[in-house]
C-alpha positions, 0 to 999 in steps of 0.5 A: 177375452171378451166376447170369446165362449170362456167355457169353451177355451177352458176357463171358468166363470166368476162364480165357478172361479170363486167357489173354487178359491173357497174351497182351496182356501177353506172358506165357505163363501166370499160375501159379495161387497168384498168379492168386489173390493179384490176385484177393484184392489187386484186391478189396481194391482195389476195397474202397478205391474203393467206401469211398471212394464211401461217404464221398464220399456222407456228405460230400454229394459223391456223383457219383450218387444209388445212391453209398450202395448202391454204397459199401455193397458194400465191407463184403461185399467186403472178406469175400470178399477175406480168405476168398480170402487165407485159403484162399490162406494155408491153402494150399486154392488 
């Protein structure tokens, strides 16, 4: 979705994101330190699921014919999940 308008396909921006899952889940904010700690813990998340299309793709059990590409995201992923824990450690976020 990079470099597409988000607004105008519809989709919020983080911050409009975050203020509804507080109002959903009855919080009154997220502090920011642990708004990164889920961003980096979901993307590791996501990691596992897509490695998990990867080998289910390898083993011929693929649900669909773009499980390959698919599976190949996780590597770039998991590379921008430790930079965000690594700017977290840093203290940069």
């Amino acid at each position: 979705l990079q470099g597409h308008d988000l607004a105008a396909l519809g989709i919020p921006g983080e911050a409009d994101y975050v203020a509804q899952y507080c109002r959903r889940t009855g919080r009154a904010s997220i502090p920011a330190a642990e708004w990164e700690y889920y961003l980096a813990f979901n993307m590791f998340r996501l990691t596992a699921i897509l490695q998990g299309i990867m080998a289910r793709a390898m083993q011929g059990n693929a649900a669909s014919q773009e499980a390959i590409d698919t599976g190949k995201r996780a590597r770039p992923l998991a590379e921008e999940a430790w930079r965000q824990v690594e700017s977290i450690i840093a203290g940069k976020i």
